[in-house]
C-alpha positions as CSV (number, residue, x, y, z in Angstrom):
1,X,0.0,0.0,0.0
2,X,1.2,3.6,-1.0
3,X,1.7,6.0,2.0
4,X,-0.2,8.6,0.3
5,X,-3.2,5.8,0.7
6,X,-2.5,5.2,4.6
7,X,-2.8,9.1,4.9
8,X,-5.6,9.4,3.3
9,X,-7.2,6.8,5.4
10,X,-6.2,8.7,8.1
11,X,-7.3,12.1,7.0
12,X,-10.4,11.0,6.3
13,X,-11.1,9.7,9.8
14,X,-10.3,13.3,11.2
15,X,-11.9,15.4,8.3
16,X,-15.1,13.1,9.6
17,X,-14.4,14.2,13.5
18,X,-14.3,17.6,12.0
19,X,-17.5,17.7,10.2
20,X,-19.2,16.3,13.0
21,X,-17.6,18.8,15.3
22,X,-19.2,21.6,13.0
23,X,-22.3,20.2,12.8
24,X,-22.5,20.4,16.9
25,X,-20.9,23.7,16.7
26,X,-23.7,26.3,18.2
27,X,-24.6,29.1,15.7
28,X,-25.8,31.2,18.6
29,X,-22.1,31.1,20.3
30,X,-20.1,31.6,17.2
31,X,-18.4,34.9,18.6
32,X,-17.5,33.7,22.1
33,X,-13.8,34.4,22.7
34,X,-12.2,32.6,25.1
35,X,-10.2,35.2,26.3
36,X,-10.5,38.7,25.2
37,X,-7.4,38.4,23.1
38,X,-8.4,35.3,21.5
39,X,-10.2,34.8,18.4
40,X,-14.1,34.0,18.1
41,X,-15.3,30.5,17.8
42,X,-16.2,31.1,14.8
43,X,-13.0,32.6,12.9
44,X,-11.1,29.5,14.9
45,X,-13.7,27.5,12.9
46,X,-13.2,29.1,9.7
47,X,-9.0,28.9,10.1
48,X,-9.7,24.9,11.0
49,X,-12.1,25.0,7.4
50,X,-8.5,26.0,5.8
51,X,-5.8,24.2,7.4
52,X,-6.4,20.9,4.2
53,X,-5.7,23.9,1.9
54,X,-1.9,23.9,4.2
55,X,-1.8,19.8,3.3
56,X,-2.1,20.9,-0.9
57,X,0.7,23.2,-0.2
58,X,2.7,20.4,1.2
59,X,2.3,17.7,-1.6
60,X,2.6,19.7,-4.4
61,X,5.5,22.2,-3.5
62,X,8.8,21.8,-2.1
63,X,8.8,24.5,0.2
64,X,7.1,27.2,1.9
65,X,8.1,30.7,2.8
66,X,6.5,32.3,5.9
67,X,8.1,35.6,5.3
68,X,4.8,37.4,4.6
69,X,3.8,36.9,8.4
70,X,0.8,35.1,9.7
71,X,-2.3,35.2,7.5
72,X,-5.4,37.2,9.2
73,X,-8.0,34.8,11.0
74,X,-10.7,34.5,8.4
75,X,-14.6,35.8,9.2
76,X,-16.8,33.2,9.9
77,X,-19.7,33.9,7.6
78,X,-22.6,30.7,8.6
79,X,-22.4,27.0,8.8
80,X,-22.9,26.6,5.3
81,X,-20.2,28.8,4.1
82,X,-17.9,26.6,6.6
83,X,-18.8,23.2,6.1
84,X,-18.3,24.5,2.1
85,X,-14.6,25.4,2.5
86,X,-13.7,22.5,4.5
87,X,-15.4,20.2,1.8
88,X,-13.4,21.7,-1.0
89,X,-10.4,21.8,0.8
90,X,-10.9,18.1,1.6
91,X,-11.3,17.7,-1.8
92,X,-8.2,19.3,-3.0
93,X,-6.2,17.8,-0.4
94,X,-7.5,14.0,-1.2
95,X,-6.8,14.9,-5.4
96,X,-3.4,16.1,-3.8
97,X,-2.5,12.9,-2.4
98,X,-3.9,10.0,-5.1
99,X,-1.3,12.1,-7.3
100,X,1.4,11.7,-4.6
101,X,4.2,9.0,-5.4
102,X,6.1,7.7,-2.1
103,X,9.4,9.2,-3.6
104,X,8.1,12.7,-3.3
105,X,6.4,12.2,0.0
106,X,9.8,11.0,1.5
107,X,11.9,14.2,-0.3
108,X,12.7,16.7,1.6
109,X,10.2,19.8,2.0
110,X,11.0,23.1,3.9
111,X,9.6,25.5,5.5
112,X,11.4,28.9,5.0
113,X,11.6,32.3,6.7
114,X,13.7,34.0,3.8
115,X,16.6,33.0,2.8
C-alpha cells in the first residue's frame, strides 16, 4: 500500500471528527472568545475550514516561505459557508495525495523564513 493511501485513510477519519464537530458547533455562540485576546469560535472554525488547503501546499511544493507573516483569521460567515470550505479543501487535499508518489512524500520539504 502507498503511504499517500495510509494518509488518506487517516485524513479521512479526522476530516469526519471535524464535520461532525461543525455540525454540533452552536450558531448562537459563534463569537464567544475565550479570552479577550483570543479569536471568536467562529473565525477559529473558519482557520480549522482552511488548514487541508496547508496539506495541498505540502504535496505539491517543495517549500514554503512564511516571510509574509501570519495570514489574518478568516470571518466566519454561517455554517454553510464553513462546512463549504472544508469540503473543497478536503477535496483538494484527497486529489493532492492520489497524485502523490512515495518518492516525493519521502523528499525533503521546507519550510522557509527568507533566505
Amino acid at each position: 500500500m502507498r503511504v499517500a493511501d495510509l494518509l488518506k485513510l487517516e485524513f479521512d477519519a479526522e476530516a469526519a471528527k471535524t464535520h461532525s464537530y461543525f455540525s454540533a458547533m452552536p450558531e448562537d455562540q459563534v463569537k464567544w472568545k475565550p479570552h479577550d485576546k483570543s479569536p471568536s469560535l467562529g473565525s477559529l472554525a473558519k482557520h480549522i475550514a482552511l488548514l487541508p488547503a496547508f496539506g495541498v501546499v505540502f504535496l505539491t511544493t517543495d517549500s514554503m516561505d512564511a516571510t509574509a507573516g501570519p495570514p489574518k483569521l478568516p470571518e466566519y460567515a454561517g455554517r454553510s459557508d464553513l462546512m463549504r470550505t472544508f469540503e473543497e479543501n478536503c477535496t483538494r487535499l484527497r486529489e493532492a495525495l492520489v497524485n502523490a508518489s512515495d518518492e516525493y512524500l519521502k523528499a525533503p520539504w521546507a519550510f522557509k523564513a527568507g533566505d
